[in-house]
N, C-alpha and C positions, 0 to 999 in steps of 0.2 A: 504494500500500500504506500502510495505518495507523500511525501511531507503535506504537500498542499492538501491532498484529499483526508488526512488523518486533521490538519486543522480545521477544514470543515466540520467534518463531523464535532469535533467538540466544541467549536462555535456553537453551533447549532444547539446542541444539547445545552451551553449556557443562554443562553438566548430563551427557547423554550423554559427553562428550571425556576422559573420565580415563580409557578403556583406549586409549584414543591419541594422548593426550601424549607429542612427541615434542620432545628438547631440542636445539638448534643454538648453537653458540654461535661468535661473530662478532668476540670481542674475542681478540688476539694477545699473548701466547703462549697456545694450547687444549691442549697438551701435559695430560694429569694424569700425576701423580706421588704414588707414597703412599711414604716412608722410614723407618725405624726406626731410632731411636737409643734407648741408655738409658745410665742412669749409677746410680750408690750406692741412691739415692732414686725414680727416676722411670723411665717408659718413655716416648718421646712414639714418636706417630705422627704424620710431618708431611705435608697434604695438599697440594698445589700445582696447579691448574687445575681447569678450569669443575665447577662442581653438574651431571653428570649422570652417565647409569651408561658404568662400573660400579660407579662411587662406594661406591654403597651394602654391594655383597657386596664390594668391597674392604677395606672401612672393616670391617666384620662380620667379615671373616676376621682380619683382625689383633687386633682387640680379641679375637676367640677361641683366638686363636694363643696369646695371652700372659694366659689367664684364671688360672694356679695361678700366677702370679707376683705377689707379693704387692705390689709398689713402686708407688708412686701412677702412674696411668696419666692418658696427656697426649695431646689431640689439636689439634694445630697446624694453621692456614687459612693457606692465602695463597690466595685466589679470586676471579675479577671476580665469581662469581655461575653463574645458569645457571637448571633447570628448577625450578618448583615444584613439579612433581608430584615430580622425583625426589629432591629436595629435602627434601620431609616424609619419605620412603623414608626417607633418611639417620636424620632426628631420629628416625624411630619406632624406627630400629637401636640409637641410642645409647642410648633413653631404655630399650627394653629392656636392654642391658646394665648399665647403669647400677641395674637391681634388683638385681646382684649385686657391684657396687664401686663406686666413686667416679672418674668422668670428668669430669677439668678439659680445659677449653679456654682457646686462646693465640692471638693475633695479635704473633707477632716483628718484630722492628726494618728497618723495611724491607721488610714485606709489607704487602697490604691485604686486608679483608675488603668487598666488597661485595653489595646485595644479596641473595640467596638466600644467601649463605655468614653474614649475620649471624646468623638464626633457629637454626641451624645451631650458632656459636656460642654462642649462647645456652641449649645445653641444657649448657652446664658446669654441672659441680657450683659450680668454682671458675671466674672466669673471669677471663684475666689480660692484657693485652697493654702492647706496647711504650708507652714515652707517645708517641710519631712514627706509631704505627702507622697508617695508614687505614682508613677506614669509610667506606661508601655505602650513602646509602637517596635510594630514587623509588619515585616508582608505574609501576605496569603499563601499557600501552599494547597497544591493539593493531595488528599489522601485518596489511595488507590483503595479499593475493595481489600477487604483482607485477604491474606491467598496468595497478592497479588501485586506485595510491596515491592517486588525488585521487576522493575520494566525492562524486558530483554529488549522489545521493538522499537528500537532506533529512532523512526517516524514519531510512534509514541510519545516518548520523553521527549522528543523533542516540542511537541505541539502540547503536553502538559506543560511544561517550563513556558514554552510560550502565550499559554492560556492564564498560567499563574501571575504573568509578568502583567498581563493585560488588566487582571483582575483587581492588582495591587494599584498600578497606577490609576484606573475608575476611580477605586477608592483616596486615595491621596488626591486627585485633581477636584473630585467631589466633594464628599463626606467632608474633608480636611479644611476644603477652601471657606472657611465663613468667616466673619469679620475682625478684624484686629490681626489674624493671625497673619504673620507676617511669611510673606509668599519664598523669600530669598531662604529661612530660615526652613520652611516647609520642604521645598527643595532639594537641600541639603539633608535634611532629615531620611526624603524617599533614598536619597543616595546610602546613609550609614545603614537603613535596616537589612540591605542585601544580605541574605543567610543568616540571620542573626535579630534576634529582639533587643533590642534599643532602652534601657530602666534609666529615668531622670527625675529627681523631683522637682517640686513644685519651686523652690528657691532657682535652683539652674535652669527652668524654661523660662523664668523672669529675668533673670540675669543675662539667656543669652539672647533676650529681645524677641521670645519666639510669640508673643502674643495670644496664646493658649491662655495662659494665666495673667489676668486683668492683675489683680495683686493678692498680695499674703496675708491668713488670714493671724491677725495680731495674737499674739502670745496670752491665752487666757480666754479666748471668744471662742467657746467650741459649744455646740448645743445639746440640749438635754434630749434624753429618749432614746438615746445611741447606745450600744453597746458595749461593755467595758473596753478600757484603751486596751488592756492585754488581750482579748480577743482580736482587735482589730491590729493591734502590733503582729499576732500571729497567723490574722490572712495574709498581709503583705507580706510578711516571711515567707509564706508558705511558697506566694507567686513569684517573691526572687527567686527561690531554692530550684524551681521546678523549671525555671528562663531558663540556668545557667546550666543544669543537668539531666534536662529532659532533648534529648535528637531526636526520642521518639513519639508516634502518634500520642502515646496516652498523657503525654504533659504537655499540650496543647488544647486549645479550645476550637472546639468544630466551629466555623462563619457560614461556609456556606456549603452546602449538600446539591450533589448535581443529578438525584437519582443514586446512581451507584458510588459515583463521583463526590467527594467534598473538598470546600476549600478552609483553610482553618484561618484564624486572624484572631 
């Protein structure tokens, strides 16, 4: 089979695969959790576990739950990440609501944001995190059937790698591109993740003018209703530990499912 006709075919299949996109996710703790707290000023709603559904109509009810309440509304991440498809789901909910108030987003002290969960925060109005907080960015990969992990056919691999490479850059030209974030810096970013996940926190995306993070959130401003800091100190341990020694599928997060096919991010 031809390079070119082996790329067809998995065009096609991703083209087709948005009504079944299915998300799996592989990193521990998967629990989600959506909390509510508020105070004088604010309401936050704080999310905890993987991008996928019911994320979305969770996320959607609460924001609507608390629409005639006038106090600045907050939505807090703590996520390894998860699906892209359900992913944009989320951002299209916020970015709706958001014609009608102002939605800031937060990474707290001792949580992290990876992957899928950053585009995600990025649709803050304001967007705020700890300076300790983590962040992760990679590109996409995709995972072969089980079976099925070592591609002998030439053509193959070579039209995965070139499907992957397609799939990351969508993502980074889209997802990535929303306001403040600084494009030179972006850029450079697609370029470090090649083979490799990217862990920065919230202090060095401000410092190196990446526009992710509007600013830090001051020493002592952390909100109630959250989960112990030692808990949260121990997912973000968990998702460094698993960056830097997982090569294999199961310390990665599935993004996106092509049928047989998924891409992970």
């Amino acid at each position: 089979m031809s390079v070119v006709k082996s790329l067809g075919m998995m065009c096609g299949a991703f083209v087709i695969a948005k009504a079944v996109l299915a998300p799996s996710a592989s990193v521990r703790p998967d629990a989600q959790q959506l909390t509510v707290s508020a105070d004088a000023e604010r309401i936050v709603l704080s999310w905890s576990g993987p991008i996928a559904s019911p994320m979305r109509d969770t996320i959607a009810t609460a924001i609507k739950s608390v629409r005639s309440d006038p106090r600045r509304l907050v939505i807090s991440l703590n996520s390894p990440g998860g699906s892209i498809a359900h992913g944009r789901e989320v951002m299209a909910a916020i970015r709706e609501a958001a014609r009608g108030r102002a939605i800031d987003t937060r990474v707290e002290k001792g949580a992290a944001c990876a992957s899928m969960c950053v585009p995600i925060f990025l649709m803050g109005a304001r967007r705020t995190a700890d300076p300790g907080a983590h962040f992760m960015f990679h590109e996409a990969q995709l995972n072969l059937p089980k079976g099925r992990e070592s591609m002998k056919n030439a053509d193959a691999a070579v039209a995965s790698k070139w499907i992957a490479t397609v799939v990351t850059n969508n993502f980074y030209e889209t997802d990535f591109a929303q306001p403040r974030v600084n494009t030179l810096w972006l850029r450079d970013m697609r370029t470090k993740i090649e083979n490799r996940d990217v862990w920065v926190t919230a202090r060095q995306l401000v410092e190196a003018g990446s526009g992710v993070v509007d600013a830090l959130i001051p020493s002592g401003d952390s909100q109630t209703g959250r989960a112990s800091g030692a808990v949260q100190r121990f997912f973000a341990a968990v998702l460094r530990i698993l960056s830097r020694i997982g090569a294999g599928d199961g310390n990665r997060t599935h993004d996106i499912q092509l049928g047989k096919l998924s891409f992970y991010h």
